[in-house]
N, C-alpha and C positions, 0 to 999 in steps of 0.2 A: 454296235460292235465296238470293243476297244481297242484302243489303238495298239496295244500291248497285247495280244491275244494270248501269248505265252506265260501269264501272270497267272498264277494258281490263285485266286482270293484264300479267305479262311474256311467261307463254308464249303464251296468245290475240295480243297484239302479235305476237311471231316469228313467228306465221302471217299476220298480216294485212298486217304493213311492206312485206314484198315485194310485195306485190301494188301499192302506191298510185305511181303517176308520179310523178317527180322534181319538184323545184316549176320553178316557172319562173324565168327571170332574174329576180335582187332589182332591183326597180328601189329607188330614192333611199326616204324613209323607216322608218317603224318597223321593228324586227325580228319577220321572221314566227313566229306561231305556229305550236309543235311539233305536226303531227299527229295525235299519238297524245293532245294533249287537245280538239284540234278534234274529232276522232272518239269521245270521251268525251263532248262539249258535243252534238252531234249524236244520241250513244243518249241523251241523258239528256232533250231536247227531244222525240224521238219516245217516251217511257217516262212523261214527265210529260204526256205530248200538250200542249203550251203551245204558245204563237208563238215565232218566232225572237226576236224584241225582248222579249222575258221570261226570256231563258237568265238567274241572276240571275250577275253579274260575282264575288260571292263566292265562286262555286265556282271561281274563276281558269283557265273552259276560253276565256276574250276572249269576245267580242261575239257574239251570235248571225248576226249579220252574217258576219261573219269564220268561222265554224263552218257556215253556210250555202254560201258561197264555195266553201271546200274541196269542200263535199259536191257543190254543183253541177261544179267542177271533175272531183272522180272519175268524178262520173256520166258527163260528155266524155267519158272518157280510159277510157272500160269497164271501170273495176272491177269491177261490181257484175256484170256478166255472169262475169266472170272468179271471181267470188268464189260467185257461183250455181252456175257447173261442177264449181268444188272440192270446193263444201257438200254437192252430190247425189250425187257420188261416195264420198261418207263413209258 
């Protein structure tokens, strides 16, 4: 096991990108966070079991807030159903 468990490698990623909805229109401000470290920021808060507002900023996955976002986002948009069918078929 690695010591980092919250680390998407590349090929874990090519399985999981296609599954995540598109983002939505940008509206005016900041440039969104990449996915693939909100979904990093997100294993590492369930792995540390901490609060979102604890994610710390040095690990550069943005704001627990923002990694929060996403996750409730996907949950909308039935990933995690879609990611449950995949997983049990394996």
């Amino acid at each position: 096991m690695t010591t980092r468990p919250w680390i998407v490698d590349d090929d874990l990623w090519a399985l999981i990108e296609p599954l995540l909805p598109p983002r939505p229109e940008r509206s005016p401000g900041p440039k969104p966070v990449d996915d693939r470290l909100c979904l990093q920021g997100i294993l590492y808060v369930l792995n540390q079991d901490i609060a979102w507002k604890l994610l710390p900023l040095e690990l550069e996955f943005d704001s627990g807030q923002t990694c929060w976002r996403s996750l409730d986002r996907w949950q909308k948009a039935g990933v995690f159903e879609s990611c449950t069918g995949a997983c049990s078929r394996s």
